[in-house]
N, CA, C and O of each residue as an XYZ file, in Angstrom:
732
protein
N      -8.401     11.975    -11.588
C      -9.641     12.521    -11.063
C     -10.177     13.504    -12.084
O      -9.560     14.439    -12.595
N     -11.193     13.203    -12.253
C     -12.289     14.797    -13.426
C     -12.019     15.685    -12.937
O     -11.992     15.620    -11.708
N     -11.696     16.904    -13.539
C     -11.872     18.168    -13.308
C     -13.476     18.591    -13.222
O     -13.613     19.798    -13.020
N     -14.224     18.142    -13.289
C     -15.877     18.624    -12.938
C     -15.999     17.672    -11.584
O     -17.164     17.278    -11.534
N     -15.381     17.257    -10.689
C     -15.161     17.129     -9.537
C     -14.934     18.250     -8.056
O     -13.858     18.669     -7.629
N     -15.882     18.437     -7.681
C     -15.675     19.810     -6.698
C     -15.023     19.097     -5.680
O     -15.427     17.947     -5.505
N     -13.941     19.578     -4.831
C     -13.016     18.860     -3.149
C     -13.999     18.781     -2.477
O     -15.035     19.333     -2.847
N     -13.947     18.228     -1.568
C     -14.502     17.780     -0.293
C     -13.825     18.106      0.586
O     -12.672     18.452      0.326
N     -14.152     18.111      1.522
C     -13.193     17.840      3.183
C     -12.344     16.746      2.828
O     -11.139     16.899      3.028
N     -12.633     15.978      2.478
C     -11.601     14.307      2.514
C     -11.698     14.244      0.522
O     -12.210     13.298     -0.077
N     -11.231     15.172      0.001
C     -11.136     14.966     -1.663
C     -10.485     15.577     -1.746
O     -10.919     16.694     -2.027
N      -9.164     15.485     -1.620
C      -7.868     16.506     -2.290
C      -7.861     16.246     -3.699
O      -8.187     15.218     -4.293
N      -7.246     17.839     -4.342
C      -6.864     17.952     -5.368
C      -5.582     18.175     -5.650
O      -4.901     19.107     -5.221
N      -5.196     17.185     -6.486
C      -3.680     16.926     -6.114
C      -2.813     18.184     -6.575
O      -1.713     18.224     -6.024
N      -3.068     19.183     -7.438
C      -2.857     20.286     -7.610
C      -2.697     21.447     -6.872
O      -1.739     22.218     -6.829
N      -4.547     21.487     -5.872
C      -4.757     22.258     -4.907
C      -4.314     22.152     -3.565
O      -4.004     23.172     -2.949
N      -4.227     20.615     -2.851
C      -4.585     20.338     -1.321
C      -3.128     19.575     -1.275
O      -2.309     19.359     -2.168
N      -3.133     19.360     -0.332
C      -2.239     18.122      0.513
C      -2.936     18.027      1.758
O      -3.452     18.965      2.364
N      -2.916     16.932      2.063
C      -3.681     16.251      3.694
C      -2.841     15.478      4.246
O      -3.203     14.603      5.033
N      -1.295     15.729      3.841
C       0.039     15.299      4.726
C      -0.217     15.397      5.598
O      -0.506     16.573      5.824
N      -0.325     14.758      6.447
C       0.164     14.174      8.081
C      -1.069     14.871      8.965
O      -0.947     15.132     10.162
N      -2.423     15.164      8.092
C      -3.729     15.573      8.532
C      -4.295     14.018      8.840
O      -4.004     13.182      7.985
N      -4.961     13.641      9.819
C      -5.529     11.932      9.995
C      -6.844     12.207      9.072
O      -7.305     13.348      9.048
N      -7.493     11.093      8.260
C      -8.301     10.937      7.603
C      -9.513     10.476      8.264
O      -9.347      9.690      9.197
N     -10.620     10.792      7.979
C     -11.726     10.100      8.381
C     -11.903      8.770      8.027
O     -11.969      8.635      6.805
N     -12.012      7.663      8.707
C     -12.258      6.468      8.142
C     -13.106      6.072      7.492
O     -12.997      5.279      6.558
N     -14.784      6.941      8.201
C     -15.748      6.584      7.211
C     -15.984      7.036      5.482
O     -16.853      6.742      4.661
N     -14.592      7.991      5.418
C     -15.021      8.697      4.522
C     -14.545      7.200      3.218
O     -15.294      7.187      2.241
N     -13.810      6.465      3.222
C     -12.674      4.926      2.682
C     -13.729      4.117      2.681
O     -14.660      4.150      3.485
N     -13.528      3.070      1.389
C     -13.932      1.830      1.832
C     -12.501      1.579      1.149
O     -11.521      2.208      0.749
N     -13.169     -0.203      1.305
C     -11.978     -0.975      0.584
C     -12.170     -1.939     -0.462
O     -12.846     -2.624      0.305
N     -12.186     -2.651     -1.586
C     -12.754     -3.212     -2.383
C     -11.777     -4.451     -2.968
O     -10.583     -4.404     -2.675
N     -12.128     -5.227     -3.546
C     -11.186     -6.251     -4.459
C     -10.603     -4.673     -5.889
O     -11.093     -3.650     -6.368
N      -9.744     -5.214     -5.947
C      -8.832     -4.859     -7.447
C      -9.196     -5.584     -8.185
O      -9.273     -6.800     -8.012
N      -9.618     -4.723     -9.564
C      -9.932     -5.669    -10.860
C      -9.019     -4.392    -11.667
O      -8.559     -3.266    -11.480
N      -9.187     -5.916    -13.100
C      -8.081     -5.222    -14.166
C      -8.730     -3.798    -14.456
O      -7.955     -3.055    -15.059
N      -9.824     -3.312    -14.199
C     -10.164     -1.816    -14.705
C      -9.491     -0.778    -13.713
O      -9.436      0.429    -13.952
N      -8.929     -1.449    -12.446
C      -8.621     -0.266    -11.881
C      -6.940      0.001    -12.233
O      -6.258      0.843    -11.650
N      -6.583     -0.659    -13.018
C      -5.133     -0.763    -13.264
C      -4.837      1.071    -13.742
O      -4.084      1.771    -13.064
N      -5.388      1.475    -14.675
C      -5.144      2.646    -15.434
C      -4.750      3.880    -13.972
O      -3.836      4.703    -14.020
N      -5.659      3.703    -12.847
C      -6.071      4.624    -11.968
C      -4.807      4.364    -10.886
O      -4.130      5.279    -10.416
N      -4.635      3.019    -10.603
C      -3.647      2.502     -9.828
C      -2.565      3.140    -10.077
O      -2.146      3.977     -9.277
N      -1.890      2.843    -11.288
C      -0.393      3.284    -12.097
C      -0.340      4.809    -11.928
O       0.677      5.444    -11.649
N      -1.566      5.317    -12.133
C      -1.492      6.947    -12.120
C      -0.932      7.536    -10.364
O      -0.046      8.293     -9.966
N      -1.834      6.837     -9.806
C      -1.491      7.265     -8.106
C      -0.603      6.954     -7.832
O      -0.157      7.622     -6.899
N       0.184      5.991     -8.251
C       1.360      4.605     -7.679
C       2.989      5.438     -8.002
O       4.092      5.410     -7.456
N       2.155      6.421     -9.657
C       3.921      7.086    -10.437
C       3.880      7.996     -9.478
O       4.970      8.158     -8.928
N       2.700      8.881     -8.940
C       2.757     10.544     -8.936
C       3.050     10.015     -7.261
O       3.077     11.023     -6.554
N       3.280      8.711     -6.415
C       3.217      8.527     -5.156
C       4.685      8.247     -4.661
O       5.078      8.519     -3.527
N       5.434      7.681     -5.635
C       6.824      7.266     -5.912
C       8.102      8.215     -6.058
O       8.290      8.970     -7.012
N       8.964      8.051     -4.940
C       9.909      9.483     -5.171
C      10.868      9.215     -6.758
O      11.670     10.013     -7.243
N      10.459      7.803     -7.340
C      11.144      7.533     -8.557
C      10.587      6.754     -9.199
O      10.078      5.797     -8.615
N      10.498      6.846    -10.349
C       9.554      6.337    -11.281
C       9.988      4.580    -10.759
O       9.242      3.788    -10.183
N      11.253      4.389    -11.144
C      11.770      3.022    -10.699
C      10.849      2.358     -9.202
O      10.701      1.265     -8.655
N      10.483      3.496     -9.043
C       9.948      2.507     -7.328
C       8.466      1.973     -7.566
O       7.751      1.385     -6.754
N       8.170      2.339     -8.942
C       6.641      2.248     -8.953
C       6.620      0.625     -9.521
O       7.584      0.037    -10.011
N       5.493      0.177     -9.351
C       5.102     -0.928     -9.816
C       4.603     -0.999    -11.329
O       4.263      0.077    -11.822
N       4.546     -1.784    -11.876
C       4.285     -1.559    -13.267
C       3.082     -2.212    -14.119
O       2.928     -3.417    -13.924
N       2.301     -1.661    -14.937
C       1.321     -2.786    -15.321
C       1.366     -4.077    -15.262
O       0.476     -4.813    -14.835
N       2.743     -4.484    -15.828
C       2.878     -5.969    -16.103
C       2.793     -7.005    -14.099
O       2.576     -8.134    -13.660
N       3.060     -5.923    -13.703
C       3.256     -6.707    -11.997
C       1.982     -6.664    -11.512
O       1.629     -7.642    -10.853
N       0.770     -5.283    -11.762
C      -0.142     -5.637    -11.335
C      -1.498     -6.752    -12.264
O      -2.484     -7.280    -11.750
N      -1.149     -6.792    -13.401
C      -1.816     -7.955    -14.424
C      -1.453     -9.443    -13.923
O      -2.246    -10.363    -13.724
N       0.040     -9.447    -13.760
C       0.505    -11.150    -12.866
C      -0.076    -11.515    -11.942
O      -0.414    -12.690    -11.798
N      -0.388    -10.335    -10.885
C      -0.624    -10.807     -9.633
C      -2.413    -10.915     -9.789
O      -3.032    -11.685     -9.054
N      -3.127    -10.052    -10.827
C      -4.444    -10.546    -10.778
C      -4.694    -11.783    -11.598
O      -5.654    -12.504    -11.324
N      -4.034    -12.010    -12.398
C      -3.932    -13.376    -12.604
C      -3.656    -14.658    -12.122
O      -4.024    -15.805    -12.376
N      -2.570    -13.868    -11.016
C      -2.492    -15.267    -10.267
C      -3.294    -15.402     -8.843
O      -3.129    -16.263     -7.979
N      -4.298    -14.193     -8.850
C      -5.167    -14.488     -7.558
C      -4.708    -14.286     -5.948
O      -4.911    -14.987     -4.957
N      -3.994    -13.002     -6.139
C      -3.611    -12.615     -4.848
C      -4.483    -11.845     -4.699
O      -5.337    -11.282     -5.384
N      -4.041    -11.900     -3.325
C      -4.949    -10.772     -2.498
C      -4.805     -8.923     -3.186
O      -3.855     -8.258     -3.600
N      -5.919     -8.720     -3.051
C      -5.532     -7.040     -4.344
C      -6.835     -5.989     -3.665
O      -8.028     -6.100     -3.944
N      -6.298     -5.094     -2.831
C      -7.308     -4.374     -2.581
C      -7.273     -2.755     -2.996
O      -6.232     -2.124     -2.818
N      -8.157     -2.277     -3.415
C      -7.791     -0.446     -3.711
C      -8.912     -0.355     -2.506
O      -9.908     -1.017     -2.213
N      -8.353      0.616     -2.045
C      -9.391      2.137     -1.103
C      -9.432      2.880     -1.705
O      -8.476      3.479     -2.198
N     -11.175      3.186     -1.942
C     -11.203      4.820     -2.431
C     -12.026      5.686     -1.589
O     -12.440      5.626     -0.431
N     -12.107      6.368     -2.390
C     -12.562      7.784     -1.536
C     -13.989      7.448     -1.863
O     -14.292      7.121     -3.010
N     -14.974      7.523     -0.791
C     -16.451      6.975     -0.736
C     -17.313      8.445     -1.474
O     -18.432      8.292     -1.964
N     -16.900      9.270     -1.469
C     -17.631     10.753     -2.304
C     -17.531     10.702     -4.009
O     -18.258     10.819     -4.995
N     -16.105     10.442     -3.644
C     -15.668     10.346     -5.282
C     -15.679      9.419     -6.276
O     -15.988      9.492     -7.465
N     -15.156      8.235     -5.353
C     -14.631      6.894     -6.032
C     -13.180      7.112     -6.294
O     -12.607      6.234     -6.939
N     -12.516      8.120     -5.904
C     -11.390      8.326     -6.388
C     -10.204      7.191     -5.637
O     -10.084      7.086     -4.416
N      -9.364      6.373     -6.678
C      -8.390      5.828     -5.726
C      -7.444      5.955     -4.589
O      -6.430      6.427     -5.103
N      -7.229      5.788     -3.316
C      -6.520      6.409     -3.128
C      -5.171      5.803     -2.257
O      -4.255      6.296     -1.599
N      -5.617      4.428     -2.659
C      -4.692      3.618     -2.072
C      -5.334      1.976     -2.780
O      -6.398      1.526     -3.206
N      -3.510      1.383     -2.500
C      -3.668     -0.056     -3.460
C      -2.562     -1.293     -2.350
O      -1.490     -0.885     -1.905
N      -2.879     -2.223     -2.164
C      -2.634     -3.142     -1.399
C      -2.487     -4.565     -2.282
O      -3.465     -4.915     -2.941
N      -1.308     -5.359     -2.298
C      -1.139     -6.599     -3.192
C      -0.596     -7.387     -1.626
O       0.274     -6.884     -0.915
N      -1.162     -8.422     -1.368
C      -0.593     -9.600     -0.984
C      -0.434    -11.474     -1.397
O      -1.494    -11.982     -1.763
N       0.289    -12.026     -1.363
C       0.361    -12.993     -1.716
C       0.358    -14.271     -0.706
O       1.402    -14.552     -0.119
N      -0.778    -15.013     -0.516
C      -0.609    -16.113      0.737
C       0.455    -17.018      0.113
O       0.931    -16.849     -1.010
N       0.774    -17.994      0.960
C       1.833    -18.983      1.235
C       1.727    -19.744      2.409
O       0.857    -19.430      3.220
N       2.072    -20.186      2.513
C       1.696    -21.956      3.661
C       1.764    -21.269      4.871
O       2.806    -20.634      5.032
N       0.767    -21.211      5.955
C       0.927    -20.157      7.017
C       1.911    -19.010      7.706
O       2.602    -18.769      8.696
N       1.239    -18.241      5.841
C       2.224    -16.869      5.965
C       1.092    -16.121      4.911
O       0.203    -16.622      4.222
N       1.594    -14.479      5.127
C       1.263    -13.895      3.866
C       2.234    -12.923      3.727
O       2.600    -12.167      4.627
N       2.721    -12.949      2.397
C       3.953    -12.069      1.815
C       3.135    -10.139      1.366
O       2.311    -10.191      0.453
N       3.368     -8.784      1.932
C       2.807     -8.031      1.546
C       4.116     -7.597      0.291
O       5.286     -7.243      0.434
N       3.119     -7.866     -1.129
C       4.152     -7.114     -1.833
C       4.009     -5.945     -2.490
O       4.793     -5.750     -3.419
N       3.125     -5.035     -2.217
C       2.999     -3.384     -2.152
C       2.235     -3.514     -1.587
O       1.508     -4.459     -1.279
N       2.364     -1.810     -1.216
C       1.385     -1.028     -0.743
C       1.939      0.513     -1.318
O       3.045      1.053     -1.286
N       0.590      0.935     -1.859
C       1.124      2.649     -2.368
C      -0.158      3.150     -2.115
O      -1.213      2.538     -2.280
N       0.034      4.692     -1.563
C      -0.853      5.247     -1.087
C      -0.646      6.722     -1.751
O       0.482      7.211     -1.698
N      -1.775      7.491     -2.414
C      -1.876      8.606     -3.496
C      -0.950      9.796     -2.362
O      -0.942      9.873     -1.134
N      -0.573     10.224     -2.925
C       0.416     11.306     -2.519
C       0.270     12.145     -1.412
O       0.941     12.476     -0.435
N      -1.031     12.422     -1.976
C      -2.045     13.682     -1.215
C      -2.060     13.383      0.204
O      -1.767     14.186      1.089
N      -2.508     11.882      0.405
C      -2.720     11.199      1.496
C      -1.966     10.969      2.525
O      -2.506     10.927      3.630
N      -0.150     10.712      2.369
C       0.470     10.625      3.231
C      -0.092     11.441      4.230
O      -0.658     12.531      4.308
N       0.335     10.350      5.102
C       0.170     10.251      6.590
C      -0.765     10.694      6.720
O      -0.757     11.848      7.148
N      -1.758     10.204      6.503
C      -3.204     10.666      6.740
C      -4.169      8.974      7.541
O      -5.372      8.829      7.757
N      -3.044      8.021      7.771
C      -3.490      6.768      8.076
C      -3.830      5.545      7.058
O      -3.781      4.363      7.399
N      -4.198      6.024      5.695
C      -4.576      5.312      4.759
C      -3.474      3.618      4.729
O      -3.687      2.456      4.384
N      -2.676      4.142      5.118
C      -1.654      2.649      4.837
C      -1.936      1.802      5.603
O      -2.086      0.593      5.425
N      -2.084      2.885      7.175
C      -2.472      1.771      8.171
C      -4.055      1.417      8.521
O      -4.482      1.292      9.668
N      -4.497      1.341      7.842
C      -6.219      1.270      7.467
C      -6.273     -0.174      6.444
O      -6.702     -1.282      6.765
N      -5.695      0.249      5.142
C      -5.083     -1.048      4.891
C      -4.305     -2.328      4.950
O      -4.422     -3.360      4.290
N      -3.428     -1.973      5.971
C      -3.153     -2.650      6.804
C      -3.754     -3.694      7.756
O      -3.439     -4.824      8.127
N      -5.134     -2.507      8.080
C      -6.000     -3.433      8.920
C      -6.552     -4.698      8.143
O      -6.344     -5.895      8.344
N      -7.345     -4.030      7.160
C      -7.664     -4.735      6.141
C      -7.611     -6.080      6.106
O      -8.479     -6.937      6.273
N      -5.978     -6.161      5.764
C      -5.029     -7.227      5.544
C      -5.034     -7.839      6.803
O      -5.588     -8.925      6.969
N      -4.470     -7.243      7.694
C      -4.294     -8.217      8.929
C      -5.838     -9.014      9.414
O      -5.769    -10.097      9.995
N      -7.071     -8.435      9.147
C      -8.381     -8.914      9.371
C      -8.350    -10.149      8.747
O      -8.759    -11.118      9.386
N      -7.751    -10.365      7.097
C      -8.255    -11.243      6.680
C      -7.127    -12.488      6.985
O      -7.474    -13.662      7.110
N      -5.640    -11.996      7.088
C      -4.885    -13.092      7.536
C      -5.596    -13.613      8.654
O      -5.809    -14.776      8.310
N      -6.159    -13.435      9.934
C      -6.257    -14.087     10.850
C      -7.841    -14.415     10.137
O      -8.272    -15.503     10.518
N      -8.420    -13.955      9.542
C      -9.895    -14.544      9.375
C      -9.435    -16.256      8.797
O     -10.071    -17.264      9.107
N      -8.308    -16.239      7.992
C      -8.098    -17.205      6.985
C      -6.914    -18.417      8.370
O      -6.641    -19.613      8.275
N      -6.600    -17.612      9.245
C      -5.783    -18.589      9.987
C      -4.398    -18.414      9.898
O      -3.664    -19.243     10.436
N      -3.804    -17.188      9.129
C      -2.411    -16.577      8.659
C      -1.395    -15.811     10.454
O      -1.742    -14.845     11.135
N      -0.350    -16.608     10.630
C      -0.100    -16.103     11.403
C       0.909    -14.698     11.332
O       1.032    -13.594     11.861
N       1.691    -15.794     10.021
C       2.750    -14.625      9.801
C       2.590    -14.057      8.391
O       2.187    -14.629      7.378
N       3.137    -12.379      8.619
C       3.059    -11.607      7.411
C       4.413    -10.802      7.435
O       4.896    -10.102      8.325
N       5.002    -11.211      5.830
C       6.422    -10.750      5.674
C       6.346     -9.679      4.528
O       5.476     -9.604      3.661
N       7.420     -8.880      4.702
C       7.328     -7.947      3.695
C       9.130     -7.544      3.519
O      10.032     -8.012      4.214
N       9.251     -6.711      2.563
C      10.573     -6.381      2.001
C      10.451     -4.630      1.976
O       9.404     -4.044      1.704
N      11.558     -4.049      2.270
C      11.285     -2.417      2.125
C      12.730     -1.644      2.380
O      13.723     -1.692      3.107
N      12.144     -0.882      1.251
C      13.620     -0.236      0.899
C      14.260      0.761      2.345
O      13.524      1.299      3.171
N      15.662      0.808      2.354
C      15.799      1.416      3.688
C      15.652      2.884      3.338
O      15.537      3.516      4.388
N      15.611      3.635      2.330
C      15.292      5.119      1.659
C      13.768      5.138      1.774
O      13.224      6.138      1.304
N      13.104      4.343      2.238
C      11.697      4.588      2.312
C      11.192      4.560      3.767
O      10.462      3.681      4.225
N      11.750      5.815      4.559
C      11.574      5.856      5.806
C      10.569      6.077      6.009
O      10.327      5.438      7.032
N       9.212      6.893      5.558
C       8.034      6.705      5.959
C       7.558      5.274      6.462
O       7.161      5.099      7.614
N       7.643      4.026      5.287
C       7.396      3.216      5.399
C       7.271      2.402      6.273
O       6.351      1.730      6.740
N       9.180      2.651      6.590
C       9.698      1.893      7.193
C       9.245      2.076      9.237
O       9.279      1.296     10.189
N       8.842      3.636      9.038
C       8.286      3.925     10.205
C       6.715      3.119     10.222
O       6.584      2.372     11.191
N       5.718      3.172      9.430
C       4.739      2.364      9.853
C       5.166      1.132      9.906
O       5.021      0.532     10.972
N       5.707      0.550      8.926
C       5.931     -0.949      9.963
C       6.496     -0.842     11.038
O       5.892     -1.784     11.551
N       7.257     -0.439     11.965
C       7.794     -0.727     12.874
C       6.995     -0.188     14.031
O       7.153     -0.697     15.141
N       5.717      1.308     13.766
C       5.025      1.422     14.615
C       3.396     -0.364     14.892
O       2.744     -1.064     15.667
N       3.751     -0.006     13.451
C       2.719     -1.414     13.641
C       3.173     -2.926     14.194
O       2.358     -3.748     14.612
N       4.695     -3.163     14.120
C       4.900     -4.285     15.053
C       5.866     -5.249     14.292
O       6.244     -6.365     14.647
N       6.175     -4.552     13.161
C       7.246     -5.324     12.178
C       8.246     -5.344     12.870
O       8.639     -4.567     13.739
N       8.726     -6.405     12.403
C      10.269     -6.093     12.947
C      11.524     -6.863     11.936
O      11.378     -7.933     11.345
N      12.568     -6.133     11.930
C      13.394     -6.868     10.846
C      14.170     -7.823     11.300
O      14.762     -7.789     12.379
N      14.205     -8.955     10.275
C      14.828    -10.537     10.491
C      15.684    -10.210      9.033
O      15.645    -11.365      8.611
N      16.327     -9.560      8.110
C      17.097     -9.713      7.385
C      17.279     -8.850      6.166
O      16.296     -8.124      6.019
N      18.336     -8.656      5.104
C      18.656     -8.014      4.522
C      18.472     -8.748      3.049
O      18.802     -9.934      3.059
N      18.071     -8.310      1.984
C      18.313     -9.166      0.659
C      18.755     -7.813     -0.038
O      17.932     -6.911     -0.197
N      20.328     -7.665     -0.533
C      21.034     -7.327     -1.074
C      20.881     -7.158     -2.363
O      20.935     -8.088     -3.167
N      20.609     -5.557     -2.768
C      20.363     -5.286     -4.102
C      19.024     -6.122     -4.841
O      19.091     -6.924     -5.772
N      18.031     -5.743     -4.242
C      17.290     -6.362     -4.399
C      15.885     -5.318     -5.312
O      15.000     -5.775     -6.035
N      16.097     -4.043     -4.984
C      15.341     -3.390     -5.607
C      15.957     -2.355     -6.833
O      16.900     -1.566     -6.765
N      15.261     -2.601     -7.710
C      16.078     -1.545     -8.566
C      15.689      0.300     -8.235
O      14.640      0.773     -7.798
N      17.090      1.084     -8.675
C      17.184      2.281     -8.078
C      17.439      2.843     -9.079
O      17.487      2.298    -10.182
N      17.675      4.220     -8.816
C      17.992      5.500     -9.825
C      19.486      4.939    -10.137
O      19.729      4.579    -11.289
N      20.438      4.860     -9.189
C      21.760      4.601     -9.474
C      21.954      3.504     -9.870
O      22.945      3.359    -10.586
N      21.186      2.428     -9.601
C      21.519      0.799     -9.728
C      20.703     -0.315     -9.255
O      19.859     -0.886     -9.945
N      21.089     -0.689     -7.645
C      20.395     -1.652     -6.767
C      20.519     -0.953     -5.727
O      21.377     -0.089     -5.543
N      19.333     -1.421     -4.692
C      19.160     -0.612     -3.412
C      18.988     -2.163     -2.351
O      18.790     -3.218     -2.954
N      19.064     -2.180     -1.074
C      19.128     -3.248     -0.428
C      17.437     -3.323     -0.438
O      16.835     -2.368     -0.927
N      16.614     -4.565      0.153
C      15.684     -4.629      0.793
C      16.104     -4.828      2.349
O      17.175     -5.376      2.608
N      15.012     -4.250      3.656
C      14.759     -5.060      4.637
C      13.760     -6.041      4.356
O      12.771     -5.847      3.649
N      14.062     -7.113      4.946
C      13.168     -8.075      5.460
C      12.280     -8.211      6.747
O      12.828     -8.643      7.761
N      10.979     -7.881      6.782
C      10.506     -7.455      8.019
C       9.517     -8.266      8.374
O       8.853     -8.557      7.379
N       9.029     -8.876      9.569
C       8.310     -9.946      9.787
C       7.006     -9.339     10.637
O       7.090     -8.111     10.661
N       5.800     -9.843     11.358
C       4.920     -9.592     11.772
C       4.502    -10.527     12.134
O       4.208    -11.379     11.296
N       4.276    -10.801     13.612
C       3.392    -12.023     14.270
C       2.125    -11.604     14.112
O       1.916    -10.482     14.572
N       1.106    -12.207     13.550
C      -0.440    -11.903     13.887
C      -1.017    -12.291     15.082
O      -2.009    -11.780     15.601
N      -0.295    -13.302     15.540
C      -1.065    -13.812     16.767
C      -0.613    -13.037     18.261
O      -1.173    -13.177     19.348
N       0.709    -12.091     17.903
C       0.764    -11.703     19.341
C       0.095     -9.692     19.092
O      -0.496     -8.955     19.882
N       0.600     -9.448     17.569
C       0.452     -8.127     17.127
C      -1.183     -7.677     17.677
O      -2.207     -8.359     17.631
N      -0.996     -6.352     18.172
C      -2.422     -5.815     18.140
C      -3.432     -5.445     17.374
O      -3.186     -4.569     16.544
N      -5.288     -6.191     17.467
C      -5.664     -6.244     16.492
C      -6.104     -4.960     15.891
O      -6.559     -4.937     14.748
């Protein structure tokens, strides 16, 4: 973010503010396609959002996936333009796989995840998607709390599946009906 940027009510400065577990205005968000220019802005929110550098996603993962035409959305902040959240999914034969979601620091729990969320779930059922699967580390209890307030539920374990500070960390495997989940 510029420093010739004055805060807003809904414009933290990641220096100055935190809006932890403050709810966000919705109108203040939109949501947009991801293109390769927002990569620089992404990586920046994605390191400083990550309790370990290892958890972050990396240029090369978000260049693959715009190449290969997944679903890629950033939210920003409608005052600023500032990023403040990034969403990757990947369809598959009536399914969609979510494979991030990172939301700028400042923001926790401010709803932003589950806003994007909506997002996503709008367009699976727009497209006819019933089910949406995802993977998540069990050290990522925030997370792991919005999916399960939103309706995930876990069907399995993939073993050492994420890389960690020490080594490998397990994934859950967590599933989501669209057709019974609330819209």
């Amino acid at each position: 973010m510029s420093a010739t940027i004055q805060p807003t009510m809904f414009s933290p400065q990641r220096s100055t503010a935190s809006f932890l577990g403050q709810p966000a205005d919705a109108t203040a968000f939109a949501d947009r396609v991801m293109t390769e220019a927002d990569i620089p802005a992404v990586l920046e929110m994605e390191r400083l959002a990550c309790p370990h550098p290892v958890h972050a996603w990396s240029e090369d993962n978000y260049r693959s996936s715009l190449n290969s035409g997944y679903w890629m959305r950033v939210r920003t902040h409608i005052g600023t333009g500032q990023i403040v959240g990034v969403c990757v999914a990947m369809d598959g034969v009536d399914e969609m796989h979510l494979l991030n979601i990172a939301i700028d620091k400042a923001w926790h729990g401010a709803g932003l995840a589950r806003g994007l969320l909506g997002t996503l779930y709008d367009f699976c059922r727009q497209s006819g998607v019933p089910l949406l699967w995802l993977e998540v580390r069990p050290s990522n209890e925030r997370a792991l709390g919005v999916y399960r307030r939103q309706g995930f539920v876990q069907v399995g374990v993939r073993k050492g599946y994420y890389p960690a500070p020490g080594g490998r960390e397990d994934a859950l495997v967590m599933r989501l009906d669209l057709q019974v989940a609330p819209s």
